[in-house]
C-alpha positions as MATLAB code, in Angstrom:
seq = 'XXXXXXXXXXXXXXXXXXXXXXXXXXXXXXXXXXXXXXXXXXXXXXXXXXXXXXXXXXXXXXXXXXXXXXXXXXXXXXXXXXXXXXXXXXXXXXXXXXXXXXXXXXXXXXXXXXXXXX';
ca = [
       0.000    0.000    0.000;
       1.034    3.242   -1.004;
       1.355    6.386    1.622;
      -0.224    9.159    0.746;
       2.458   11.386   -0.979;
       2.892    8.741   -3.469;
      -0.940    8.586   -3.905;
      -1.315   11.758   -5.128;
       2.437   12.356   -6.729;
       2.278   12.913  -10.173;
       4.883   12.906  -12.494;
       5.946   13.829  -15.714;
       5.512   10.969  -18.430;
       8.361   10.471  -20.940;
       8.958   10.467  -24.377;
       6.960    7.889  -26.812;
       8.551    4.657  -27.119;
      10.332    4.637  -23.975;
       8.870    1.383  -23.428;
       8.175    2.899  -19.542;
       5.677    5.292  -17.729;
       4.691    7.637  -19.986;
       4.490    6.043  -23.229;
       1.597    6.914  -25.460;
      -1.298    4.055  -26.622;
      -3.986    5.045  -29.274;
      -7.076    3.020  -30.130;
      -9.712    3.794  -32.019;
     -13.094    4.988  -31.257;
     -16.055    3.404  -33.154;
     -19.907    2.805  -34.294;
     -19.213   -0.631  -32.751;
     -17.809   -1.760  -29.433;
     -14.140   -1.949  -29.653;
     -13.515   -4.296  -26.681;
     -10.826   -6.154  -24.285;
      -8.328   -3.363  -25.281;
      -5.138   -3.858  -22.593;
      -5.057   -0.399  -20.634;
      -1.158   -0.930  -20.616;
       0.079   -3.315  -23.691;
       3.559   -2.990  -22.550;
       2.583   -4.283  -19.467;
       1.385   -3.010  -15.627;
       2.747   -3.060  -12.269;
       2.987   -6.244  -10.522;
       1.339   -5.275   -7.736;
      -1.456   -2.388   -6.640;
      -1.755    0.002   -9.374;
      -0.898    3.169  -11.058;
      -2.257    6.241  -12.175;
      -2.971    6.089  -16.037;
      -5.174    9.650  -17.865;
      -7.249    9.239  -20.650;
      -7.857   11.860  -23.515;
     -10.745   11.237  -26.148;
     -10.590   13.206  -29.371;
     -14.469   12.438  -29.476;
     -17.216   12.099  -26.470;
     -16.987    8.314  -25.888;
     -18.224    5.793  -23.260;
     -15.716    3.313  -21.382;
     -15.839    0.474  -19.469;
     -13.366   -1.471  -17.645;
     -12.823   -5.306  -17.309;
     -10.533   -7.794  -15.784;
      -7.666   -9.211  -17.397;
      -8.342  -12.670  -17.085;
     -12.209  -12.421  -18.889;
     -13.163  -10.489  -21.695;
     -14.572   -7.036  -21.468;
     -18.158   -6.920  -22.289;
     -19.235   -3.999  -24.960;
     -19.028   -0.599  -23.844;
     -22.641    1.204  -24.337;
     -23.841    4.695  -25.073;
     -26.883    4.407  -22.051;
     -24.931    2.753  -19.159;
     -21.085    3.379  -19.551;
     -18.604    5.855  -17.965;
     -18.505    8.892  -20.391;
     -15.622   10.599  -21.349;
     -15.587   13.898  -23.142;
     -13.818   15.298  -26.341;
     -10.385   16.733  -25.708;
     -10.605   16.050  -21.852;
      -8.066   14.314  -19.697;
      -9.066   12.431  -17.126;
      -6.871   10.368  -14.582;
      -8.032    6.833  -12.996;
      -5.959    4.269  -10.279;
      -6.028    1.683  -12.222;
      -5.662   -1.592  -10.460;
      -4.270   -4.610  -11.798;
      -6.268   -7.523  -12.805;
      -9.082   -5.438  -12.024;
      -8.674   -2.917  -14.147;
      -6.511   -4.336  -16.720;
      -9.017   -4.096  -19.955;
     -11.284   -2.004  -21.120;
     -13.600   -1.347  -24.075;
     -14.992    2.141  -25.863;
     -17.637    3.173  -27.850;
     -18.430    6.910  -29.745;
     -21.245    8.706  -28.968;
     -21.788   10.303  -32.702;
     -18.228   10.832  -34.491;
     -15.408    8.567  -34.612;
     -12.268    9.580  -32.909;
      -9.113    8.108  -31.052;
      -8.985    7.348  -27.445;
      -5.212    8.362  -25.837;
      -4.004    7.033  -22.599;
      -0.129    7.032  -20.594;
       0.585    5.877  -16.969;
       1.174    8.814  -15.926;
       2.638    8.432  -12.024;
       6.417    7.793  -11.348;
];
């Protein structure tokens, strides 16, 4: 378990293609579900979790899945929504966490997401 200091310390992602914190993942937001997208494909911590921000280029709804099952289809009526050019930062938690899947609202677009502690 993390103190607090570390709970809230944020930090300064790296460059693209570090292979580390910071690096940059795209996917693409849809008419249809795209689902059991890996939150980190480079991999996660082994343990706890780690703060990871989101940034839509559309309005989109998300919804997170384990690791181990797949993620059921995001949906426009019951799913977290995220809005156009808006970052937003989660704990994500690993298995918990681990997958998720994303759906547009009207336009398609590209969803952007880092771990973005230290």
């Amino acid at each position: 378990m993390q103190g607090l200091q570390q709970a809230i310390m944020r930090r300064p992602p790296r460059g693209n293609g570090t292979g580390e914190r910071g690096e940059n993942f795209t996917t693409p937001i849809v008419a249809a579900s795209t689902t059991n997208v890996a939150v980190l494909p480079t991999g996660a911590p082994t343990s706890g979790g780690c703060w990871v921000t989101f940034k839509a280029t559309v309005d989109c709804f998300i919804r997170w899945g384990r690791a181990a099952s797949p993620t059921v289809a995001a949906a426009t009526t019951s799913d977290y929504p995220l809005t156009a050019d808006q970052e937003e930062e989660f704990w994500i938690t690993f298995p918990d966490d681990a997958n998720f899947s994303v759906i547009r609202e009207t336009a398609d677009g590209t969803l952007n997401r880092f771990r973005s502690d230290g």
